[in-house]
N, C-alpha and C positions, 0 to 999 in steps of 0.2 A: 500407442502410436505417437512418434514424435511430430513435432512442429518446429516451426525457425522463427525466430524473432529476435529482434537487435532488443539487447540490454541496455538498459540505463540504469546504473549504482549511483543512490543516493545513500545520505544520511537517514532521510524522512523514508518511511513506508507508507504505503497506502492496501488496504484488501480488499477484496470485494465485497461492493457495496458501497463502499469510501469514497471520497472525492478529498483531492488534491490539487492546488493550485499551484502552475510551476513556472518559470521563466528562464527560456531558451534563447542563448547567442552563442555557443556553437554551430558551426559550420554542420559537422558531424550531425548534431542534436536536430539541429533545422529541416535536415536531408529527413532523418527517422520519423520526424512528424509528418513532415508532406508524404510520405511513403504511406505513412501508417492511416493517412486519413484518406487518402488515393484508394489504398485497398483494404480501409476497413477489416484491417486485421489487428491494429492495436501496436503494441511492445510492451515489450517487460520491463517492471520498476523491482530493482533486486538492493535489497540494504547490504551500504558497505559494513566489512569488518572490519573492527575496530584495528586490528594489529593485522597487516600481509605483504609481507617485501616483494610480492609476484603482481602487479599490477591488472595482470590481465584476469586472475582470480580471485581479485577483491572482495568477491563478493557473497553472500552465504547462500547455498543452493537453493532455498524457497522464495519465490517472486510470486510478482502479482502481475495476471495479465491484465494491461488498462485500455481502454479507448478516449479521443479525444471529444469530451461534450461541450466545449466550450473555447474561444480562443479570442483571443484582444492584442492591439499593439499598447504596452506600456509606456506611459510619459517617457521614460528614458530610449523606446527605441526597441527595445526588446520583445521579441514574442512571447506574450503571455497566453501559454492553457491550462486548463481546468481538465485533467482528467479522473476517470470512474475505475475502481478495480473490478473485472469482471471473472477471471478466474485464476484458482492459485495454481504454480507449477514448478516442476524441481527443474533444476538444472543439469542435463547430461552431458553437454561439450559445451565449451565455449574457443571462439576464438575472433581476432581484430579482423576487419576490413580495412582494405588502405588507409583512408582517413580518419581510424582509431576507434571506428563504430564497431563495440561490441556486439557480436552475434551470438545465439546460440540455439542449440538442440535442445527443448523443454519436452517433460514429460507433463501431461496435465493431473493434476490432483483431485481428488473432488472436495470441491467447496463444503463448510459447515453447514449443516441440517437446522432450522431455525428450532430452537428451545428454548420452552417456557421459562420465562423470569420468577425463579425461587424468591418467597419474601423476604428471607436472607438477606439477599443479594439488589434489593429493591434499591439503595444507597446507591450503587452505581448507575442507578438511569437517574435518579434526583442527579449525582454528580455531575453526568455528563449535560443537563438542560443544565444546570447550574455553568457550567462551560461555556455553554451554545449563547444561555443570556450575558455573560459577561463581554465573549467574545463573536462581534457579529458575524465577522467573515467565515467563520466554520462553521454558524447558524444557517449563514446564506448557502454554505453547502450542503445541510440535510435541515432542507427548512420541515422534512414531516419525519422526525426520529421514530424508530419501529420500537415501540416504549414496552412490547410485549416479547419479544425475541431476544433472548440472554445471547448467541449469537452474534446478532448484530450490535446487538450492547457492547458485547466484549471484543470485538475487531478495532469498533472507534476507542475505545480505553486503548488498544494495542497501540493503533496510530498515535495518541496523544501521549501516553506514559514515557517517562524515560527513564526506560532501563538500556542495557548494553546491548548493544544489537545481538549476543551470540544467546543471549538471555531470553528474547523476544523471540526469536529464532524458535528454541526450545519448545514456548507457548503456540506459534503460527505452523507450526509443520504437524500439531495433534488432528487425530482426522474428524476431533468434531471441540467444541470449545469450555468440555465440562473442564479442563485441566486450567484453560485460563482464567476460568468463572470462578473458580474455587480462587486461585490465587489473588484474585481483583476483588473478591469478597474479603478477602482477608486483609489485603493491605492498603487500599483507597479507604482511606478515612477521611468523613467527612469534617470542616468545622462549621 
């Protein structure tokens, strides 16, 4: 079954489970939010590709469906929210609304199954509280980390890493996260 949902192409990802803080002064952007929180259906957060001369395909097929849990006006004026990724989905059309608001036809995926944290791989929840304590405001967005769910371990690694979007891509489109576990074991080293 498909659905419709106005896209927004970022650099940042967010999956489900995730929270993202973002700041909106498009016109376009403003509309998508009051919509989305009007009818509590959400929109989709899609990462730009890195290389695409076609603007309106910027962006790589897997997204995350979000809703809006939080909103603030910022010092400067601008609409600040905080949204949740609630489910991932592929992209099957996309196309502009008059005023540039990407729209599209998603298929829904099913989200990763929670899986136990191998002791392997234990490094990567040490790494990300190590994260969380350095850095308050991604604390304040998962103030109770699921420190037993490889899963959820390895979505927030996906958020925070930076690899090249078509690379991350790769890891968020597997239909469960042994693929990204393996590789986040392998190359998050601690000091």
């Amino acid at each position: 079954m498909l659905d419709t949902l106005p896209l927004f192409p970022l650099s940042a990802h967010v999956l489900p489970g995730g929270k993202l803080q973002l700041r909106i002064f498009e016109a376009r952007y403003i509309r998508m939010v009051k919509e989305a929180c009007r009818d509590d259906a959400g929109f989709g957060v899609c990462m730009l590709k890195n290389r695409s001369g076609n603007t309106l395909h910027n962006m790589l097929p897997i997204g995350t469906r979000v809703k809006v849990v939080d909103f603030e006006q910022t010092p400067e004026g601008l609409l600040g929210i905080t949204v949740q990724g609630v489910d991932r989905f592929r992209i099957q059309d996309v196309w502009a609304e008059q005023d540039g608001l990407k729209v599209g036809n998603v298929s829904y995926l099913p989200n990763w199954e929670p899986e136990p944290l191998p002791g392997e791989s234990r490094h990567l929840l040490d790494g990300l509280c190590e994260i969380y304590r350095r850095h308050h405001h991604l604390a304040e967005l998962h103030p109770e980390p699921l420190s037993d769910d490889a899963s959820w371990i390895c979505q927030r690694w996906l958020e925070l890493i930076p690899l090249a979007p078509e690379d991350k891509h790769l890891l968020v489109e597997q239909n469960d996260c042994l693929s990204a576990l393996k590789f986040l074991t392998d190359t998050v080293q601690l000091k």
